[in-house]
N, C-alpha and C positions, 0 to 999 in steps of 0.2 A: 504493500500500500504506500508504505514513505518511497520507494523507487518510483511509483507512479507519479505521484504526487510531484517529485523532483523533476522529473521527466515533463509534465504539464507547463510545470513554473517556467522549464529551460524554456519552450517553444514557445511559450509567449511571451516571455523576455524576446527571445531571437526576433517575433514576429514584428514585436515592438520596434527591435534596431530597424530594423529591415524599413517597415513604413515611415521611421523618424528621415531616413537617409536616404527617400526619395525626394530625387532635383529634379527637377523640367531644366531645360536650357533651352537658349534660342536667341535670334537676333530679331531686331526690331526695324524695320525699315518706313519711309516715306511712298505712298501707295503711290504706283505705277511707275516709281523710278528707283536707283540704285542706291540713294543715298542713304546711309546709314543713320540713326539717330541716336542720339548720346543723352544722357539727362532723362531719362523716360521713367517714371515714377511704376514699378509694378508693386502691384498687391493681391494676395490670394484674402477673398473675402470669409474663406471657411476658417482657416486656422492663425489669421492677421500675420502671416509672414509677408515680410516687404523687401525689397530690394531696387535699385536702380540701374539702368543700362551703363556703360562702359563707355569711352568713346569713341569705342567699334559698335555699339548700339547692343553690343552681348548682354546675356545677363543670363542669372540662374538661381533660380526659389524654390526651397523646400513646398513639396504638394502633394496632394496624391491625386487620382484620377475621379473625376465626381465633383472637383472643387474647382471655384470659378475664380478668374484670375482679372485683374481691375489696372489696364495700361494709360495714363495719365502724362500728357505732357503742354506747356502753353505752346501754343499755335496750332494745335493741332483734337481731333476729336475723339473724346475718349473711346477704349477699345474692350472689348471685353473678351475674353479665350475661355469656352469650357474647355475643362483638363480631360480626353477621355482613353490619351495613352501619354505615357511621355517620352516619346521622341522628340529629336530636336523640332523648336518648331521656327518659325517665319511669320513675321505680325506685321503687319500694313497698316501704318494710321494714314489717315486723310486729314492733309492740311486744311486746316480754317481759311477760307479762301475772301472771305468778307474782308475790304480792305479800310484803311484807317478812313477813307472817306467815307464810306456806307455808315458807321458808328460814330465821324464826326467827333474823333479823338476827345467823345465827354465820359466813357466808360471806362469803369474803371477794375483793377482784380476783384474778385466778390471777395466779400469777407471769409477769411478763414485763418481758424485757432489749431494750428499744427500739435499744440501741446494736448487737446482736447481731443481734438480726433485719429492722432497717432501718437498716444505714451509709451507704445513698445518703442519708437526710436531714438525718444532719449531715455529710456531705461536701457539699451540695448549700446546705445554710442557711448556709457561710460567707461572708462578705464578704472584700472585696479591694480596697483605695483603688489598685489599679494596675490593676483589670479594674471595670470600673464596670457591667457585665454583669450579676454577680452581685449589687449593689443592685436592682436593678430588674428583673432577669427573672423571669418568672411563675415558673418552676422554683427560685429561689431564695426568691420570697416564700412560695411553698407549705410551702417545704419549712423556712421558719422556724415556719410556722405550726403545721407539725406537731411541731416540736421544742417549740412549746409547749405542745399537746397532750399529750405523752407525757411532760412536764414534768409538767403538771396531776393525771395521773392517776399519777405516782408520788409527788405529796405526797397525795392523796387516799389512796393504798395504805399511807402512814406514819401519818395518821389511824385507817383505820381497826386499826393494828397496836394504837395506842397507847388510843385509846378503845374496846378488844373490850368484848361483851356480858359477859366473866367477867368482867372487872376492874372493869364497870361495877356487875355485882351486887353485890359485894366491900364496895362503899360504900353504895348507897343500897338498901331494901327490896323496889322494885319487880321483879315477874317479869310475863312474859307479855303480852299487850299492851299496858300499861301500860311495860314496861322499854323494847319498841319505839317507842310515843307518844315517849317521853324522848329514848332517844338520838339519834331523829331529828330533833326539835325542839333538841335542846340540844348536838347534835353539833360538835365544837368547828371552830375553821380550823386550817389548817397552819398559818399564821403564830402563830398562839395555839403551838401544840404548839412550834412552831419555837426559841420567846421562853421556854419555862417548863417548870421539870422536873416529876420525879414528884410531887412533896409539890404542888407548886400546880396537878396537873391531878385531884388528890384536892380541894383547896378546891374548884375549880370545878367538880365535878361536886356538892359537898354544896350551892354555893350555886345550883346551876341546879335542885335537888332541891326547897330553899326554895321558889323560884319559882313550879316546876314544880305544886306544891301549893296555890301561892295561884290558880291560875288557876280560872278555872270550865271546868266540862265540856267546854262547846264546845269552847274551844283548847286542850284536850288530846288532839284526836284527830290521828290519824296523819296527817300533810300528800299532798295527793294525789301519784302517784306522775308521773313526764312531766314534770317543772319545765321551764323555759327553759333552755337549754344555757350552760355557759359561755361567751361572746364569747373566742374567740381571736384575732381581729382584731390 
């Protein structure tokens, strides 16, 4: 009876390693063409493991098969993968094809509390000089990577509070696609915003106006939209 018994406990210990130490992997692409995508937010909504693409667009998440997986990136529309084997897979997002003129550059990130609706990833990004685990395990690198991520795009959300299209008008003449050309060419950094108050982000928008004037036509037009992603590496 205790041999059986041992014999039970073994296999579903085993069965347990077995399903903990299924990975999906795969690369993430831009639908109908080659280009790889880096920064790509995945999430398996059954067991809240998360991870982010490479900037080969790879990536690789603990799953099993039955569980749905949630691809997330700005510019682009969210994706969804049922898991129903795992082989490598291949994921096609489709870029957001609405251009800053159609939205009339007044829209802005929606609101969102990273710490509220993913605590695994700063519970997961700390370090531990007594568990050396957490330096270097893939779950811990990812999950700094996403705290940098969601780092990125809440100075990006303070930009755009502080540089809006009203307050942009307020100072210099431009309306209309002209005020669009502007503030995306002259759109400030965080760190700018970060370093300087209200009165010096009124200078800087009159001297980027200067500028903005001496140019010729050409580099006045609106930058295309698909930039390189930020490296979060």
């Amino acid at each position: 009876m205790k041999v059986t018994s041992i014999i039970c406990v073994a296999f579903l210990f085993i069965t347990a390693t077995v399903h903990a130490q299924d990975v999906l992997k795969g690369t993430v692409y831009e639908k109908s063409k080659s280009e790889k995508l880096a920064n790509v937010f995945v999430k398996d909504v059954n067991n809240k493991q998360i991870t982010i693409t490479d900037n080969n667009g790879n990536f690789s998440i603990r799953t099993l098969t039955g569980h749905t997986l949630i691809f997330n990136s700005p510019g682009f529309v969210s994706d969804t993968l049922y898991v129903t084997d795992l082989r490598p897979k291949r994921v096609e997002m489709v870029s957001q094809t609405i251009s800053l003129r159609q939205v009339n550059v007044t829209a802005t990130r929606e609101a969102f509390d990273p710490h509220k609706e993913y605590p695994e990833v700063y519970t997961k990004s700390r370090v531990s000089v007594m568990s050396p685990s957490t330096w270097f395990s893939k779950e811990g690198k990812d999950a700094r990577r996403l705290k940098r991520y969601f780092q990125h795009e809440e100075e990006e959300r303070q930009v755009d509070e502080a540089f809006n299209v009203d307050y942009v008008k307020s100072v210099v003449p431009l309306r209309g696609a002209e005020l669009e050309n502007f503030m995306s060419i002259y759109r400030p950094s965080y760190a700018f915003l970060k370093n300087n108050n209200a009165p010096s982000m009124t200078a800087y928008i009159n001297d980027a106006y200067k500028k903005y004037q001496a140019l010729p036509a050409n580099k006045k037009a609106l930058p295309k939209l698909g930039a390189a992603p930020v490296s979060l590496q």
